[in-house]
N, C-alpha and C positions, 0 to 999 in steps of 0.2 A: 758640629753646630748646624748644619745642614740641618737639621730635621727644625729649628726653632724657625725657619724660612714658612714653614705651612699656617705658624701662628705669628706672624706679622700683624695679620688682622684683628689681631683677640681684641684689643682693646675699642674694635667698634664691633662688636658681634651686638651688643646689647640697642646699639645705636641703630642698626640693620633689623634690628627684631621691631623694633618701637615703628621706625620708618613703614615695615610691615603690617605693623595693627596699626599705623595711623589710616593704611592706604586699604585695608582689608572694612576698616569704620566706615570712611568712605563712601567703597561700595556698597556698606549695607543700609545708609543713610540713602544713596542713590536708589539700591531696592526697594528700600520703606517709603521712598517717595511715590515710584513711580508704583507702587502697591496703592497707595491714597488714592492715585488716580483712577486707579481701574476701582477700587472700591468705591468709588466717585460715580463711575460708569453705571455699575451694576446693583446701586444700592436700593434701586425700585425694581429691581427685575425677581419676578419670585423666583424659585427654587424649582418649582414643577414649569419654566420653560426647557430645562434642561431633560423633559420626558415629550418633546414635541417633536412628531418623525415625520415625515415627509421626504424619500429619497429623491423626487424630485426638484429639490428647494435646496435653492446656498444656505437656507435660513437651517430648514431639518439638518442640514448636512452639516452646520454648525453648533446645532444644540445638541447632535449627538455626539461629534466630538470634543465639547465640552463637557458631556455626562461622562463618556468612555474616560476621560483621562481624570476626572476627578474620582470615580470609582477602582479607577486602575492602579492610584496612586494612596488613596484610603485604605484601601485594601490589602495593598504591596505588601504588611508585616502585622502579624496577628492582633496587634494592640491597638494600632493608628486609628482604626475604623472603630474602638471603643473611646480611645480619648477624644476625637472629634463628636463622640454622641454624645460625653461627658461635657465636652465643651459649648456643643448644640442646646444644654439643657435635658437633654433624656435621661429620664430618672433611672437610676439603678435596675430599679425591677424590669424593666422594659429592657434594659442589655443585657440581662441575665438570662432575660425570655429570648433574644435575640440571638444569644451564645448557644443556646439548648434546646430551643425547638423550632427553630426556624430554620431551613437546607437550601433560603437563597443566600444569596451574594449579602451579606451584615452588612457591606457599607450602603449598599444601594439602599437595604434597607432601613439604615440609619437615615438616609436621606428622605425618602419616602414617609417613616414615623415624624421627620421635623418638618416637609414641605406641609403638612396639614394643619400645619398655622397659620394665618392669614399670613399676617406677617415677616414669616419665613424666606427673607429676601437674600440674593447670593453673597451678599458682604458681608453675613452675619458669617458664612462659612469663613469667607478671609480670614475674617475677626478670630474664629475657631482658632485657623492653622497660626496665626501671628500666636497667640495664648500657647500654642503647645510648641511654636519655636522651631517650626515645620518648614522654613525658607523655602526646602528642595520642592515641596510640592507645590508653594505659593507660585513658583518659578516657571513652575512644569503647567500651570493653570492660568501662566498671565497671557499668553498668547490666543489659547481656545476660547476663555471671558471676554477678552478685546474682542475679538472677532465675532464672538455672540451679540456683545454688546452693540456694535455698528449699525445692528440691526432695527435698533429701538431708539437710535439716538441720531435718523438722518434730522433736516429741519423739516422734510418731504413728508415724512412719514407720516400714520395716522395714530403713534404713538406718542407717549408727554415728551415735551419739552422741558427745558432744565427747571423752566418755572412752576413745572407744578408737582405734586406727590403722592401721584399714583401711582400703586403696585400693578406692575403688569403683569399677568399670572396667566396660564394656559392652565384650562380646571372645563373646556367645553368637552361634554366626552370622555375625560377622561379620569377613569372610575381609580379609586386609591388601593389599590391589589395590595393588601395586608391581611393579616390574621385578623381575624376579630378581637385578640386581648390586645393590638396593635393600633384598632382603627378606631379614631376616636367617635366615629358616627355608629360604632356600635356599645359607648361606654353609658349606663345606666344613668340619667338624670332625675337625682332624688325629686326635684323642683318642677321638673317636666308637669305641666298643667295638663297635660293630655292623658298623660300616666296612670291607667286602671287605678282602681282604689281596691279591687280584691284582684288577686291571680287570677289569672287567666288561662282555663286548664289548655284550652287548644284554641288556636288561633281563629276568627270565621274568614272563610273564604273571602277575596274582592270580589266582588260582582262586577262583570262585564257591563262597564260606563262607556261615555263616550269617548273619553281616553284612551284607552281597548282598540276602537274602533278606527282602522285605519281604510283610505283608499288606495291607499299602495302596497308595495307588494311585502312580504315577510323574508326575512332570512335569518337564518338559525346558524351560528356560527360553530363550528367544531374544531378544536386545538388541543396541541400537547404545549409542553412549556417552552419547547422552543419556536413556538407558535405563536404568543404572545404579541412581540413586537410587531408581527405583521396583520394580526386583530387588531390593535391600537390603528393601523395603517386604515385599515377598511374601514373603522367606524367613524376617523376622519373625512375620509375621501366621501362616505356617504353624508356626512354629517354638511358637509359643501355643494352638495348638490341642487342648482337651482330648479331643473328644467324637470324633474322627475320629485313630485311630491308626497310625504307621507312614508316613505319607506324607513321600515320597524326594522331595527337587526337585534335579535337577540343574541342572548351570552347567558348564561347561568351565572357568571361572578356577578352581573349586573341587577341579575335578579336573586341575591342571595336567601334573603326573607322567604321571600317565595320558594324559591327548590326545598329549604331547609322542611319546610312541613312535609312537603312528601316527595323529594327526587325527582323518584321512577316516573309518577305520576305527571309533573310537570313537565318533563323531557318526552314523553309520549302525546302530552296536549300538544304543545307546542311543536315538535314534529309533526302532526296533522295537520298544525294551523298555516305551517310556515308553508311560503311558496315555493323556497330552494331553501336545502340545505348546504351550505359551507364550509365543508372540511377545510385543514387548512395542513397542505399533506407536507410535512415534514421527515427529518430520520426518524425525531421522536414518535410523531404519530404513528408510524410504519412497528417502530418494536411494540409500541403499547396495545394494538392491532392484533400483532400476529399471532396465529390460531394456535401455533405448537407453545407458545408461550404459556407456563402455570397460571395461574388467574389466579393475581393477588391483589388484594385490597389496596388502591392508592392512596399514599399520605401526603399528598399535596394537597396542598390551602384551597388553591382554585380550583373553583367547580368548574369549570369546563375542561379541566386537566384530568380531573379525577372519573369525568365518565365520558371520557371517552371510549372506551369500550363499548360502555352501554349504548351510547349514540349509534356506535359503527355497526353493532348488530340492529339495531333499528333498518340502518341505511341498508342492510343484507335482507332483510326480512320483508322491506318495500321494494326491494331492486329484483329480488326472486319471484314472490308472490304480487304484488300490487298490481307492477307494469309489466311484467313478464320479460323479465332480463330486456329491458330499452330504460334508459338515462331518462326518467323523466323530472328526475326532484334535485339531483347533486349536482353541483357543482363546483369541482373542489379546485381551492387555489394553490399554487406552488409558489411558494417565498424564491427569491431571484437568487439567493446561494443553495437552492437544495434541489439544484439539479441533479444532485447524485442520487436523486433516490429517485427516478423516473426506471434504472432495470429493477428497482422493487415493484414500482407500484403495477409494473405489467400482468403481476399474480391478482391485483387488487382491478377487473374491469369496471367494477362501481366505481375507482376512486380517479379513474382518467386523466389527468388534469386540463379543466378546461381555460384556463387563464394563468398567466404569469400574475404576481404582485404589484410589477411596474405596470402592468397593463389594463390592470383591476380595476384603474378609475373611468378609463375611455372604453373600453370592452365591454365593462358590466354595465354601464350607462346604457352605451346604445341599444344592447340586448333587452335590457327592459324598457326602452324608449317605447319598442313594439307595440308594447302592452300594456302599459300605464304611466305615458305621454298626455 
């Protein structure tokens, strides 16, 4: 009889279990509350703050840890990052485009095809993960939201107040890096009043307006992809600049229209026109560079990805013949994690580095203070 001694308790097993799911309800009541609040929080914050970098900022330093973890976590299992685009609204056809010919990150750019909605604010995401029952991730995002959110919500700030309902959006600078069957500023509007009334077999040139015409200096930016975030860095940090006026940076993804009619041609004007050129010397830049490497056609989206090559023999072809081996046009930046490629670029004397990333805002300023102060 010994052994009925382990089932003594049988008769509240059921009572234990109930006790359980009363105390597990609960919690989840507790969760779904303190989920309202932060939904509360974040319900005018758009979507594209979570793309605002600044490594010297609590602020950068929390909207990126708020992207990382919500991409981290969308990501984590092949489907997540298609049920949140299904839940976002993204039509079918777009996650199918998403699945097969796209080779970035799907969630990021699931994120990226729904921030291009006005609208597109960060509780619409909640809303997503609550629909798809996603608790673990709601969990894993209440912490990095709150702390984004503190940012928008002092009474000091020059942001709204709980009384009013205005989306806050960061969209200054910064250009929506998609495919074109992605972005909707390249989708055909039948209604469009401006809209030719016959094809138009080749596009005419713009004419050099006053627009064009700058009194500061040019910079022509050069990148691989993982090069990217720290181009976003520089068009910022110039984009804030008071003391130095007029300064142009170009990008090729900025000017896509344009490269698209003739490339080569653009990348060779603009190489003339620009004052310095800005590599931006990464690992990747370094393999897409190197001379023993086959030369094959790039299939990446972004055009400053994809010619890179062709820039870097530009920068060979002005660093040999132009100035006669003396630096007078480059100046390439080093992102603050790619120190490791400095015993690469000792092969590369064009590509030197003449700045850190963190240093690109104080450094490049003064440097052109010289000249056009």
């Amino acid at each position: 009889m010994e052994v009925l001694k382990d089932f003594e308790n049988a008769d509240t097993i059921s009572i234990d279990t109930l006790a359980l799911e009363e105390m597990l309800q609960e919690e989840r009541a507790k969760e779904i509350s303190q989920l309202n609040l932060l939904s509360k929080k974040v319900c005018y914050l758009h979507t594209s703050l979570l793309y605002y970098r600044n490594p010297k900022s609590k602020m950068g330093s929390a909207c990126y840890e708020a992207w990382r973890t919500l991409v981290k976590w969308a990501g984590g299992s092949p489907n997540t990052w298609k049920d949140l685009g299904y839940a976002l609204g993204i039509v079918q056809a777009d996650l199918d485009y998403i699945t097969n010919a796209v080779k970035e990150d799907p969630a990021d750019v699931v994120l990226k095809v729904f921030m291009q909605n006005e609208k597109a604010t960060l509780d619409k995401i909640l809303d997503a993960f609550v629909k798809m029952k996603r608790y673990d991730i709601l969990k894993a995002l209440e912490d990095p939201l709150s702390d984004l959110a503190q940012f928008f919500h002092k009474d000091d700030s020059g942001y709204h107040s709980n009384n009013t309902k205005e989306i806050i959006s960061y969209t200054k600078d910064f250009p929506v890096d998609l495919p074109p069957a992605l972005n909707k500023k390249y989708v055909l509007r039948s209604k469009d009043p401006n809209r030719p009334k016959q094809p138009v077999m080749k596009p005419q040139p713009k004419k050099d307006d006053e627009s064009e015409k700058s009194d500061g200096p040019t910079l022509f930016l050069s990148y691989a992809e993982d090069g990217i975030a720290t181009a976003y860095n520089i068009k910022y940090y110039i984009s804030n600049w008071t003391d130095i006026l007029g300064v142009k940076v170009i990008t090729l993804n900025d000017r896509r229209e344009e490269v698209f009619q003739n490339p080569e041609k653009f990348i060779r004007e603009y190489f003339e026109k620009a004052d310095f050129v800005v590599p931006i010397v990464t690992a990747g830049y370094i393999q897409e560079i190197r001379s023993h490497n086959p030369t094959m056609p790039s299939t990446s989206d972004n055009l400053d990805c994809k010619y890179v090559n062709f820039i870097y023999n530009l920068i060979i072809n002005h660093y040999i013949h132009a100035s006669g081996c003396m630096n007078m046009k480059v100046r390439s930046v080093l992102p603050q994690d790619s120190v490791n490629v400095l015993r690469d670029i000792t092969m590369y004397p064009d590509l030197m580095p003449w700045t850190f990333e963190n240093d690109f805002d104080e450094q490049f300023k003064a440097f052109l203070n010289k000249d056009y102060s």
